[in-house]
C-alpha positions as a printed Julia matrix, in Angstrom:
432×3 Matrix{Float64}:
 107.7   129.22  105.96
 106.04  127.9   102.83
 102.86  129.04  102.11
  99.89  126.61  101.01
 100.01  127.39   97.52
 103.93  127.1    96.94
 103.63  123.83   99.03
 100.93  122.42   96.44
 102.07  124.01   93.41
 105.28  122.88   93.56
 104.31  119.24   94.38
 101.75  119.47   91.18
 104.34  121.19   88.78
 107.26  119.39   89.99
 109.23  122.27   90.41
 110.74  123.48   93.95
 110.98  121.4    96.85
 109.44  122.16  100.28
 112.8   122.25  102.09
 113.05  123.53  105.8
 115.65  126.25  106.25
 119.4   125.03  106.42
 118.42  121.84  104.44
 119.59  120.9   100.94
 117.53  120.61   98.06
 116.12  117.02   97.75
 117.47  115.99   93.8
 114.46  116.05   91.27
 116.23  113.79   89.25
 115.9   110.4    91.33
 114.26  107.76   89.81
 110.74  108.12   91.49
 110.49  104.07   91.95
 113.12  104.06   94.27
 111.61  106.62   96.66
 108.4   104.27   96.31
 110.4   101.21   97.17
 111.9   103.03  100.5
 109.11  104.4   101.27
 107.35  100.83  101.04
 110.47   99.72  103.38
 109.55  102.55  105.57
 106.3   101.89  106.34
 104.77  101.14  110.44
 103.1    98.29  111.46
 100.27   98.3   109.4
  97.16   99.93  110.59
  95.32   96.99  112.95
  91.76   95.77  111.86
  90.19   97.16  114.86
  91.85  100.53  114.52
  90.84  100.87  110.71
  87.51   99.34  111.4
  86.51  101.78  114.05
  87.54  105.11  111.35
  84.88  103.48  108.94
  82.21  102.6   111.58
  79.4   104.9   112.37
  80.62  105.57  116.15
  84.23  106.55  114.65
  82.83  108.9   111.99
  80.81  110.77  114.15
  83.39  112.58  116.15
  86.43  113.48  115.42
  89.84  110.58  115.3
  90.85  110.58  119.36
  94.2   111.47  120.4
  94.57  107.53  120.37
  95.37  107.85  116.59
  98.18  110.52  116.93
 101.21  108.28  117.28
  99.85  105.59  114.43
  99.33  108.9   112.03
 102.94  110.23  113.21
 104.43  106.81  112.48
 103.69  107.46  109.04
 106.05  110.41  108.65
 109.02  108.51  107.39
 107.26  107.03  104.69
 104.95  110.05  103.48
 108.68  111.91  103.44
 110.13  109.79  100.42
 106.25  109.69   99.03
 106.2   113.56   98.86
 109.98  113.62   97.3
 109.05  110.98   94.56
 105.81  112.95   93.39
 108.45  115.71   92.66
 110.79  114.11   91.22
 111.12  114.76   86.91
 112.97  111.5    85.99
 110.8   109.02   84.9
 109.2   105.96   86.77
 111.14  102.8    86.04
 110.33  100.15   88.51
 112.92   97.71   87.31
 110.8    94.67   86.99
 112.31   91.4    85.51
 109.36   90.29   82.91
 111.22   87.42   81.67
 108.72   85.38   84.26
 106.38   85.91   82.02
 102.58   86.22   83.84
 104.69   85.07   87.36
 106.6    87.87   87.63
 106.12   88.99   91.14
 104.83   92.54   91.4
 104.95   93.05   95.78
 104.82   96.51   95.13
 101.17   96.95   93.78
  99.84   95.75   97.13
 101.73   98.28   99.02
 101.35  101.2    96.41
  97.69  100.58   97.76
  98.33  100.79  101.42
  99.5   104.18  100.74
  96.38  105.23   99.19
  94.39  104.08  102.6
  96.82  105.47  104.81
  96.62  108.57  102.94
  92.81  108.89  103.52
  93.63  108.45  107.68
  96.21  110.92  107.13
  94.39  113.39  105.34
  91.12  113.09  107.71
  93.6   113.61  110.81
  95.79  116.32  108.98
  92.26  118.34  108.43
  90.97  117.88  111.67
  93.99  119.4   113.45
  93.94  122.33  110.94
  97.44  121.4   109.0
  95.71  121.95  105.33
  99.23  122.09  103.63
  99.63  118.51  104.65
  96.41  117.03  103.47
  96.96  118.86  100.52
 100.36  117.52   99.52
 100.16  114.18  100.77
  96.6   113.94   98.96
  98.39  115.06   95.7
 101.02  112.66   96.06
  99.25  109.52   96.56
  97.4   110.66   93.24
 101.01  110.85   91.28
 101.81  107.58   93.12
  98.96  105.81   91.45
  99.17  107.62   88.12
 103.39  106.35   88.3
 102.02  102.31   88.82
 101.84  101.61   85.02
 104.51  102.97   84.06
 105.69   99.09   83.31
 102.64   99.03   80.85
 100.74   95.74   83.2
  97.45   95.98   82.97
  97.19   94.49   87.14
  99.01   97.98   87.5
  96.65  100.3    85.44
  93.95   98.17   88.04
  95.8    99.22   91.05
  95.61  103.01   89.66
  92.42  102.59   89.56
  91.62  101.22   92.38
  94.22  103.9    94.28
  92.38  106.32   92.87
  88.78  105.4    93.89
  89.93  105.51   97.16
  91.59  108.94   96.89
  88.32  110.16   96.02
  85.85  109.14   98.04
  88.27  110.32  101.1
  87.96  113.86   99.21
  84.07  113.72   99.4
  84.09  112.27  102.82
  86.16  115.15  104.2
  84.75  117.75  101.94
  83.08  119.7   104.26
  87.22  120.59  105.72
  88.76  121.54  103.18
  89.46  125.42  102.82
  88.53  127.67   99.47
  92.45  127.76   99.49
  93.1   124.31   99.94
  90.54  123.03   97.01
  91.37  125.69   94.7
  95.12  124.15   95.04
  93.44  120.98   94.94
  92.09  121.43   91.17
  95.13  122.99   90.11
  97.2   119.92   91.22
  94.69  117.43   90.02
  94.95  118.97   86.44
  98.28  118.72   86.47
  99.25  115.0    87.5
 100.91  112.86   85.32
  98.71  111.77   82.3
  96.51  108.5    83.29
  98.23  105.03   81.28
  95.1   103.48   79.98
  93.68   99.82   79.69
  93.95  100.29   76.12
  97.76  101.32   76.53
  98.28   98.39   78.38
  97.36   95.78   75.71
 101.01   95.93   73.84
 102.49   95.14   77.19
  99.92   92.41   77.93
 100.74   90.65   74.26
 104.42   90.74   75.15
 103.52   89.33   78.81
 101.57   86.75   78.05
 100.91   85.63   74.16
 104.23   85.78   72.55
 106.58   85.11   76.16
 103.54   81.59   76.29
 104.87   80.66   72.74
 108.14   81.24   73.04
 107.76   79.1    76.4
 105.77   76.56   74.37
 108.43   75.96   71.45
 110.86   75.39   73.86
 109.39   72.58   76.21
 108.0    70.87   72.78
 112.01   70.79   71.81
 112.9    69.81   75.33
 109.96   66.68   75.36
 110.46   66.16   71.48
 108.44   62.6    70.99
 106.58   62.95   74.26
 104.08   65.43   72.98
 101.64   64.39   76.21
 104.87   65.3    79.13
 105.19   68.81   76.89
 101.4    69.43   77.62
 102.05   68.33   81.28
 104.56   71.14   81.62
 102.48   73.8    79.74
  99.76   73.2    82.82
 102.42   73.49   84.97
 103.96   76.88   83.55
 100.59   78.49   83.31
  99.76   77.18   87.2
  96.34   75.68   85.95
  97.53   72.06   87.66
  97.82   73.83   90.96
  95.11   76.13   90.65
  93.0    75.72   93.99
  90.45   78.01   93.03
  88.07   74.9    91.28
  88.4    76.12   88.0
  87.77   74.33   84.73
  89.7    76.0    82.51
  93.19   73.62   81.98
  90.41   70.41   81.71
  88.43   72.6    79.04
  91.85   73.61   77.61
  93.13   70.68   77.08
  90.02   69.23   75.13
  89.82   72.44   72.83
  93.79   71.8    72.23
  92.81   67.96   71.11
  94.86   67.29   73.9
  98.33   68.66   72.33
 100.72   71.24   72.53
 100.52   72.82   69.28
  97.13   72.7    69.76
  97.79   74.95   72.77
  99.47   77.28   70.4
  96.25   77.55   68.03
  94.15   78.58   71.06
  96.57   81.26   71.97
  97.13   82.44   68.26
  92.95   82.23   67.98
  93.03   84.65   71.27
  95.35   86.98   69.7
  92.41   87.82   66.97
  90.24   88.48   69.2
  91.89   90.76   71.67
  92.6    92.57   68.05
  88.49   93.03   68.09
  88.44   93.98   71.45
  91.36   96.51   71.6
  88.97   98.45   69.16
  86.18   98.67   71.55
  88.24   99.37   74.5
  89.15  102.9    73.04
  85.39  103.77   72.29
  83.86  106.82   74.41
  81.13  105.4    77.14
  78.35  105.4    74.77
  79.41  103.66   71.82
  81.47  101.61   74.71
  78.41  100.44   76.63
  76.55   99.24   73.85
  79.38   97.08   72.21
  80.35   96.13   75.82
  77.26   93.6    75.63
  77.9    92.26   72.04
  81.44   91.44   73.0
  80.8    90.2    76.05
  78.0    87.59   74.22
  80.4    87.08   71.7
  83.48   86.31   73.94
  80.85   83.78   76.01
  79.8    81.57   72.61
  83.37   81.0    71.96
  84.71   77.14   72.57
  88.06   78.97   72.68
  88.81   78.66   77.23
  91.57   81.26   76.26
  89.21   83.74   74.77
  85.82   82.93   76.68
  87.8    82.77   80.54
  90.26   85.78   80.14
  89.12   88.53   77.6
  85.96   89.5    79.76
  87.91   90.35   82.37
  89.98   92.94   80.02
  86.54   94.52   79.23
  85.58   94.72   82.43
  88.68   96.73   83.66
  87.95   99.09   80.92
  84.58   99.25   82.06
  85.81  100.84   85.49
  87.95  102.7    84.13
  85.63  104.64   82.8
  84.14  104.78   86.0
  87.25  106.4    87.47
  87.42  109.0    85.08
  83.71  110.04   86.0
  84.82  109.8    89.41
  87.73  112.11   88.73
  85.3   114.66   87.01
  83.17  114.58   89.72
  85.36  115.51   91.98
  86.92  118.18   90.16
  82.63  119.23   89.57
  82.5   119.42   93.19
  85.37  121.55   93.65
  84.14  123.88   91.06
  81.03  124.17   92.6
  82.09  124.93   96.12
  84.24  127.79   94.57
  82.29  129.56   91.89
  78.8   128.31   91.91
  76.68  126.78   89.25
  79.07  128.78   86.42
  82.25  126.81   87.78
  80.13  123.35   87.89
  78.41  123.4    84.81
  82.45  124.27   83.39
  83.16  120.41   84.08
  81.66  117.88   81.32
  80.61  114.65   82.26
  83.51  112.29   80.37
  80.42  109.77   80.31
  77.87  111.82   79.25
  77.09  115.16   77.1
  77.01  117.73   79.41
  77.72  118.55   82.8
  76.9   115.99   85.5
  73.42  115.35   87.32
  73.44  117.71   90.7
  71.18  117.71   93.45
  71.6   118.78   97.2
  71.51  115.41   99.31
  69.44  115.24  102.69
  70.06  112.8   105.3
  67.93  112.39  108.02
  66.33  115.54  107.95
  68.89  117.84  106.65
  70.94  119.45  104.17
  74.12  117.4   104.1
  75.67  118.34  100.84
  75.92  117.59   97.44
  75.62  114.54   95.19
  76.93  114.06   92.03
  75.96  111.75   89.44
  77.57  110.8    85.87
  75.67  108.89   83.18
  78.08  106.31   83.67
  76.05  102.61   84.5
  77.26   99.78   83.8
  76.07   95.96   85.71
  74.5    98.7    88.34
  77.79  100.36   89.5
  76.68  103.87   88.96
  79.09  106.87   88.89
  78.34  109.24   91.94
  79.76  110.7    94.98
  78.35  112.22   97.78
  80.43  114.9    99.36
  79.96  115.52  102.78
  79.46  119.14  103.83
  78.19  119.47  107.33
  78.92  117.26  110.2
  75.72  114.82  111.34
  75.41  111.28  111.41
  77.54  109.31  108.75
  76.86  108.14  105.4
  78.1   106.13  102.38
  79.52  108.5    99.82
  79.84  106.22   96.98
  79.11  102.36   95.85
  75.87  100.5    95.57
  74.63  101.76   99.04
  75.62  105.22   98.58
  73.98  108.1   100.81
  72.12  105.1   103.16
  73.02  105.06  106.59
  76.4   103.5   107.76
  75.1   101.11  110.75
  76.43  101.13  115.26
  79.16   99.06  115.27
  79.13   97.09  118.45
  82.97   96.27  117.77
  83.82   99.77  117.7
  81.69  101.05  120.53
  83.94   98.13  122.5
  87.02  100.13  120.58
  85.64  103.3   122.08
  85.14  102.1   125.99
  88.14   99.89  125.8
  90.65  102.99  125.25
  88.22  105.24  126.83
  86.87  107.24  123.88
  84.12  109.34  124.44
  81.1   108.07  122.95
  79.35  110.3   120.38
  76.23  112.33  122.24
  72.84  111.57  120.74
């Protein structure tokens, strides 16, 4: 029987498999995006709203998951299987996407990359509950390799979708803190220290150019050959290959774009070319550490806004703001490894963890809730528009709480939905 430590080490390292006796050894060498892509095939029904709404309600983090939830966490088994083998796979992640689409390149598996990250937090809650640490451990570890193997294709919507993956990941942590074993987190720091290395917004930018600015002129030149003497049906056909003609969303931006073009094609190709400058400008701030990052942040932003440029003044904020949580991530990520520190060597071990926002370790106090001693909070110097970098990590049981976001550590509202959920498969309801 594997112990918890060779289970978790071995997912972290990539080394050894955990193999029941008699089996063979699952091949390291696979590429790890076609595990992902059966285990996206091998996923259940997916989880139903008033299922997942009743694990986030108040009434359904009070007690702990009924047997109700057994079978939907069991029918997760095949895919968390071929999740597990990918994380320990050593072959590089090559997801095989055609980019010759340009910006329309479909990209179904971000969506479902995702959908392991929330199944993993059910998974890991129920895992803990019923004692299997191993499980939680290794599955935990796995959807954090999963997300860190999304931009491996260099797409910027990917290095979001890490992100994103990886928020979720670690609020579950603080959410279930309080059930984690000394042996469990101690695994858990030595695993999170050695996942693949984070690709960057920054990174991303060379794959971006190729993906949009030079694959739109190429795309350009050739419908201005195609419509040679019809300049105006060329410019028809650029709205159509961006989508801005059927965009149902009420934006401006092909009206504004074809005014700033002077209502030409090559005109279009002077915006873009004007766009490539300043993405130059910005791919020097996006690389600065928070400080110097936050206060540029603003005189790009202003600058970015004045421009008559649609190309420059409707995309590139959205570029800075991506790098703007990712630096919230990577506070999050120190918090929680803080947190872990703390819970197994005390103020030394906490204060060992620097603040990747700040210059020093991060802001501690012990949270109370309703009377008592709940926990811990964490808080980085991170703040940027008002989403602050903190976690709450839940240590004793009592009534439930936001961990993280705007609202963190107010109270998390009766559902009336999910007291229905509770009498309507005859849940107990929590005691008063």
């Amino acid at each position: 029987m594997k112990t918890l430590k060779t289970l978790c080490l071995a997912l972290a390292v990539g080394g050894a498999t955990a193999m029941a006796a008699g089996q063979q050894p699952a091949a390291v060498t696979i590429n790890p995006a076609q595990l992902y892509y059966q285990a996206f095939l091998a996923a259940p029904t997916p989880i139903s709203n008033d299922d997942m709404d009743y694990t986030y309600s108040k009434e359904g983090l009070s007690q702990p998951l009924p047997e109700r939830f057994a079978e939907l966490v069991a029918s997760y088994d095949p895919q968390f299987t071929l999740v597990r083998q990918a994380a320990r796979s050593t072959a590089a992640c090559d997801w095989g996407l055609d980019m010759s689409q340009g910006p329309s390149a479909p990209l179904p598996h971000l969506a479902r990359a995702k959908a392991v990250a929330q199944a993993t937090r059910l998974r890991m809650r129920w895992n803990l509950e019923h004692g299997r640490q191993a499980e939680a451990c290794e599955e935990l570890l796995a959807a954090f390799v999963l997300a860190r193997n999304l931009p491996s294709d260099g797409l910027l919507i990917s290095a979001l979708v890490q992100q994103a993956a990886e928020m979720i990941l670690c609020s579950s942590v603080a959410q279930n803190f309080g059930l984690f074993s000394a042996d469990s987190l101690e695994l858990l720091a030595q695993g999170l220290e050695a996942l693949p290395a984070r690709r960057t917004v920054a990174q991303c930018m060379g794959t971006e150019k190729a993906l949009f600015h030079d694959w739109a002129i190429n795309r350009i030149r050739e419908l201005q050959k195609q419509h040679a003497g019809d300049d105006a049906k060329a410019l028809e056909e650029i709205g159509k290959l961006f989508g801005f003609e059927t965009d149902r969303t009420g934006s401006d931006l092909w009206p504004r774009l074809k005014q700033a073009s002077d209502g030409t094609s090559e005109g279009v190709i002077t915006l873009l070319r004007e766009r490539e400058k300043h993405e130059e400008k910005l791919m020097a701030v996006l690389t600065l550490p928070y400080p110097e990052y936050q206060g540029k942040l603003q005189e790009l932003e202003a600058e970015t806004r004045r421009s008559p440029n649609p190309l420059v003044s409707h995309t590139l904020p959205s570029i800075a703001r991506a790098r703007s949580r990712e630096l919230r991530v990577l506070a999050t990520l120190g918090i929680v490894r803080a947190a872990i520190e703390y819970k197994l060597r005390g103020e030394a071990g906490f204060r060992s963890v620097t603040d990747p926002c700040g210059t020093g370790p991060f802001a501690f106090r012990r949270f109370v809730f309703e009377g008592g001693d709940r926990g811990v909070e964490l808080r980085s110097a991170y703040d940027i528009d008002g989403n602050k970098g903190l976690l709450i990590f839940v240590e004793q049981t009592g009534a439930p709480f936001r961990v993280d976001g705007p609202k963190a550590g107010t109270a998390i509202e009766s559902d009336e939905a999910a007291k229905a959920f509770q009498q309507r498969y005859g849940i107990e309801l929590p005691k008063k």
